[in-house]
N, C-alpha and C positions, 0 to 999 in steps of 0.2 A: 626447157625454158632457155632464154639466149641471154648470154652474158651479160648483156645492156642490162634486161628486163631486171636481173637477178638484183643487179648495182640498185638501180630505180626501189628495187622492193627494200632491199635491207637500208638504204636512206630514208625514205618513209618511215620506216618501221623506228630507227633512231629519232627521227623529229617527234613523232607523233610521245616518244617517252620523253624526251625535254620537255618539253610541252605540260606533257603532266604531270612532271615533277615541278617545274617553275609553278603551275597553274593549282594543281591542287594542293601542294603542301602549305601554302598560308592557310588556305580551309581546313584541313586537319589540324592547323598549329593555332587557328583560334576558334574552332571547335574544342579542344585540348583546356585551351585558355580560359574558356565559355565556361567548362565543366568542372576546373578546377576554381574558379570563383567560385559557385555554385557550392563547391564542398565548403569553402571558408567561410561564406553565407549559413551555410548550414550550423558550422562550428562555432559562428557569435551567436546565430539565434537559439541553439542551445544552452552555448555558457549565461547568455540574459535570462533565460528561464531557472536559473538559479536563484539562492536566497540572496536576498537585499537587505544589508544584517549594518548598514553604516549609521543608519539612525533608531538600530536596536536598542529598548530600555527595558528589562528585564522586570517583569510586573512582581515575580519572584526570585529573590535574592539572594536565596539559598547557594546555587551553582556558583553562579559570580563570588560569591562571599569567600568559595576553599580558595580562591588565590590568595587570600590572605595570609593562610597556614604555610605559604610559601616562604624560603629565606630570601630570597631576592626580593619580595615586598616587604617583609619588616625590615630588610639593610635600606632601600628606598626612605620609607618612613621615617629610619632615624636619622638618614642624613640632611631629611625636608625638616626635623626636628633640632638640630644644630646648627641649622641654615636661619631658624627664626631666630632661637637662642644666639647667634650671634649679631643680630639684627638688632636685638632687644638692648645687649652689650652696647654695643657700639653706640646705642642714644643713651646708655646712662655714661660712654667714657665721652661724647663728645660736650653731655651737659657737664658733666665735671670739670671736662679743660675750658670753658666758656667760662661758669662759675669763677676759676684759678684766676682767668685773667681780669674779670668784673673786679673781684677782691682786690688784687695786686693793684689795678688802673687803682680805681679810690684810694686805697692806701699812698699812693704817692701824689695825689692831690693836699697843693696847700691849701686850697678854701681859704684865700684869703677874705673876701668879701662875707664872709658869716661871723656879724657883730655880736651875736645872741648866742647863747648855750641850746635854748630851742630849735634854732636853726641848723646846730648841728645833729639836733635828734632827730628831726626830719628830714634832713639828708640820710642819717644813716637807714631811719626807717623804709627810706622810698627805696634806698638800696635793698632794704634786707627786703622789701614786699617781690621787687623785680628780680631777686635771685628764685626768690619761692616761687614763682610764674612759670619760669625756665627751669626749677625742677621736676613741678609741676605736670609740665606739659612732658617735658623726655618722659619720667616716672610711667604715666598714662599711656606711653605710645611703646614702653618697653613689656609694661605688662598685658599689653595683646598679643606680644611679638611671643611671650613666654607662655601663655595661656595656650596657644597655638602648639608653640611646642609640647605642653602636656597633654595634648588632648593627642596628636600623633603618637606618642610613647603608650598612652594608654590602647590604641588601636594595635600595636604590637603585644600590652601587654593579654590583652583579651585573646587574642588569636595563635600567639606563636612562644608559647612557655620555651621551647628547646632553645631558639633566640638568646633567651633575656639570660638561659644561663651558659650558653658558648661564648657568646662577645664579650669580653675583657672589659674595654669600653663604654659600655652600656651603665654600670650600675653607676659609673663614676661620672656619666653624664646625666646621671636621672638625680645625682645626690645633687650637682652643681646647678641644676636648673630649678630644684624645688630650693634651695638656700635662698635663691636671688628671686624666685617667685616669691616667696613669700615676705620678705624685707624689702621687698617693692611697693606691694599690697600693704604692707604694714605702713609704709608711712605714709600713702595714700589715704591711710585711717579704713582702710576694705577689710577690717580684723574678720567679720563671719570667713570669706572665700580664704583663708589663712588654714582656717582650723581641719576642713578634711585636708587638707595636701601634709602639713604637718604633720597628723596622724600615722599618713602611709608613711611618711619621713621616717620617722620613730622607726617602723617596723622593714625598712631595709637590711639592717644590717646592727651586728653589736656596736659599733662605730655611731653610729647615728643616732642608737638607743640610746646610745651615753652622753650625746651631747647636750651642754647645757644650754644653748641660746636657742634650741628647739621647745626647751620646760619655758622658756622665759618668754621668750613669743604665746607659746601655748598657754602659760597664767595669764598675760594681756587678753588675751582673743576671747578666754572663756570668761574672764572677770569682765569684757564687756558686753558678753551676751548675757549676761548674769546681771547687769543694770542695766540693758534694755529688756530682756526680760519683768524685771520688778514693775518697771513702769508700763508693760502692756498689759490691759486690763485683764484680756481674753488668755493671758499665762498661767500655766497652773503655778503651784507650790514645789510641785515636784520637778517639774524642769527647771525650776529657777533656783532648788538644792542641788540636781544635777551638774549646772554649771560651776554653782559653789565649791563643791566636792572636786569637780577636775580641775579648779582654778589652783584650790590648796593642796592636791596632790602635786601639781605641776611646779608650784613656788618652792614646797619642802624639797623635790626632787633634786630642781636646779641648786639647793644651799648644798643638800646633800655630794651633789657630784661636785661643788665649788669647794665646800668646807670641813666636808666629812658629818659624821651623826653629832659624835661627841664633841663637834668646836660648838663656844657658845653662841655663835652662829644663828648656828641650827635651830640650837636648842630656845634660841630665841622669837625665832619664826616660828618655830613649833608652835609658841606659847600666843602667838601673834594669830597662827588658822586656829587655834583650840576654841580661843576667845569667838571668832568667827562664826562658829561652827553651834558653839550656844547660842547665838544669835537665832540661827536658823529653828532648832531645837526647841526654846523660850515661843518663837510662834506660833510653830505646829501643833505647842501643847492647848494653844487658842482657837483651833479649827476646831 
């Protein structure tokens, strides 16, 4: 071959591979491109064939339920629980300081224009109706706030006994919420919803077993179900001595832890359920 020819061959031969690298490597690289979408394709339409659990409602509630036995859910619960409790608080301190200042304004009112004795009782009256309103109404918006919060406590206590006796805080927030539950309710004149919360009261602790504004609530609560009782037709005899009997346990209790047995106190109250207690007694002998 003559030296020209050779020159001419191996120049060819270089063009012809530019050529094919300029020309074909876009085809390989979105060939490449083509085939790796393809796998990503493939990779959503698998992950969709999955479960679709965001608007799962569990028809049984079994499973869902052991979270509960969890400490991170009862720590949850008590702090959604003194998150109300403080809610409840705060409408009874803000109708207090409202109250303080109603009081205060009127007290420094001269009222000079009231000629009449009358007229001063019906200012005071409209006063004292308009303070009752605004207790009224906090009272009512405090005792959902704490209802709330007992129904939460009672979801820990159902579920997580190890809870209620690790956390330090827990019993001394269960004492302070049923105190103020039920002397909320209490002046609401709500004396039934009083009487179980009271009861668990009692049974927290020696502290609370002793205490007497617990017996003393508890003889109201039971002495009014014990005269709504009488007056329901469809009441028996027996639940309306039931009530009597824990009314008069409850009264001697409270002189007892106030007075001792042996103050004449006591012994006067005693003498006070005894009489009571014949009453019931003298009926029964008539059925």
């Amino acid at each position: 071959m003559k030296p020209g020819t050779a020159i001419t061959s191996v120049v060819t031969a270089i063009i012809i591979a530019v050529f094919s690298v300029v020309c074909l490597a876009p085809i390989d690289a979105h060939a490449q491109q083509k085939k790796d979408d393809k796998d990503k394709t493939a990779e959503v339409k698998d992950d969709k064939m999955g479960w679709k659990t965001r608007d799962y409602r569990p028809y049984i509630k079994a499973f869902d339920d052991l979270q509960k036995l969890s400490m991170e859910f009862a720590e949850k619960n008590l702090q959604l629980a003194i998150n109300e409790y403080d809610k409840g608080m705060d409408a009874l301190d803000d109708m207090e300081n409202e109250v303080a200042k109603i009081e205060s304004k009127e007290g420094k009112k001269k009222n000079l224009n009231e000629r009449w004795h009358w007229q001063e009782i019906d200012r005071k009256n409209q006063t004292k109706r308009y303070i009752g309103r605004i207790k009224y109404s906090a009272k009512v918006k405090s005792v959902t706030n704490f209802t709330r919060a007992i129904n939460l406590i009672d979801t820990i206590e159902n579920s997580n006994k190890k809870f209620i006796t690790e956390n330090k805080n827990y019993k001394i927030f269960k004492i302070k919420l049923f105190q103020v539950y039920v002397s909320t309710q209490y002046d609401l004149q709500n004396f039934k919803p009083c009487i179980p919360v009271l009861e668990r009261y009692l049974s927290i602790d020696e502290n609370t077993k002793t205490d007497i504004w617990a017996y003393r609530y508890l003889a109201s609560c039971y002495g009014f179900m014990e005269n709504v009782l009488a007056k329901y037709k469809k009441a028996t005899e027996d639940e309306i001595i039931d009530y009597k009997q824990k009314k008069n346990t409850s009264l001697l209790k409270a002189a007892e832890l106030k007075y001792t047995v042996e103050s004449p106190q006591y012994k006067h109250l005693k003498d006070i359920v005894e009489r009571d207690e014949m009453k019931s007694e003298s009926l029964n002998d008539f059925r």
